[in-house]
C-alpha positions, -999 to +999 in steps of 0.1 A: +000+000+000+012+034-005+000+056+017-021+088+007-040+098+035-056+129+029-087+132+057-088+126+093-124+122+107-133+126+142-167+116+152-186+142+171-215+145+195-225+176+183-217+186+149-226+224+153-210+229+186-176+209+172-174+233+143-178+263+166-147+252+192-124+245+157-136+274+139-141+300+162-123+286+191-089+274+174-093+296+140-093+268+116-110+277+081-139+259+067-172+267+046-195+252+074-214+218+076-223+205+044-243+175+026-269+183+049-294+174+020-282+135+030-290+114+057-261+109+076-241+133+054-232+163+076-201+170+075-171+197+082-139+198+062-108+216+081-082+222+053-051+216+072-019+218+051-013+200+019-043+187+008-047+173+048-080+179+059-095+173+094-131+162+091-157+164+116-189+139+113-213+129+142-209+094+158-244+088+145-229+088+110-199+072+112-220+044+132-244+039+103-219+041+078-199+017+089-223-009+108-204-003+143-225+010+175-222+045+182-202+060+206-172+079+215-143+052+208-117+047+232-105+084+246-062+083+242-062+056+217-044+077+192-032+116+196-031+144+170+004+159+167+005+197+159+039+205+156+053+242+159+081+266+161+088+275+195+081+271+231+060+301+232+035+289+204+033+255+225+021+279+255-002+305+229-015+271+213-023+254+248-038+285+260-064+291+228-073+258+230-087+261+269-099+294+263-125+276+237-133+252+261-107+226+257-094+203+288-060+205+296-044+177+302-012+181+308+000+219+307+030+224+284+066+213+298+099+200+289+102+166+274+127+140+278+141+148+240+147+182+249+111+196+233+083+213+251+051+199+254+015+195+264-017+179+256-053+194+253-087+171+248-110+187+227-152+190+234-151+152+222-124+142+241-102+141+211-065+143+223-046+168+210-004+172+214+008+204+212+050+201+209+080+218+200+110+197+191+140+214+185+150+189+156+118+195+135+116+223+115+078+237+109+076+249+078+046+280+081 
């Protein structure tokens, strides 16, 4: 397989109010919920970088989509990495994030690779890393 991944979808209780806390609360673009004309077809595209785009689609959707039962999956089971540039955008990042009415869950310190880091959950209890590590360069 050669990997193209090009949308990550996070299943939401409340479509409306997870737009709002990405949009408004973190500043990431979008046109708004579409495909509203379709049963189970709500949606909200985040274009990230690259052709990367974060989706957002209620549980209810993805359950009948795919057969599974609804719910909210397994909180932790994977973590959204958003890379950045310094220390101080770790802390600005952390800080937007609970300001929209994110929980922090581990405030923004040194790591063991000499980095800075913390980790936010959002409305959904998506888990989000916030890091800086000095061997990555972020390109803006």
């Amino acid at each position: 397989m050669k990997p193209r991944i090009s949308v990550l979808t996070l299943g939401v209780a409340d479509l409306e109010r997870s737009v709002s806390f990405y949009r408004d609360g973190l500043g990431l673009a979008t046109e708004g919920i579409i495909g509203t004309e379709y049963e189970n077809g709500a949606v909200a595209f985040f274009l990230l970088q690259d052709g990367l785009q974060l989706a957002l689609w209620p549980w209810a959707s993805i359950a009948a989509d795919t057969g599974l039962p609804a719910g909210g999956g397994t909180p932790g089971a994977f973590t959204i990495g958003h890379n950045v540039n310094s220390k101080a955008e770790v802390d600005q990042v952390i800080d937007q994030a609970a300001k929209a009415g994110a929980a922090i869950v581990k405030p923004p310190q040194q790591t063991f690779y000499g980095g800075y880091a913390g980790y936010f959950r959002d409305i959904d209890g998506h888990l989000w890393e916030v890091v800086w590590n000095p061997a990555l360069f972020v390109e803006e």
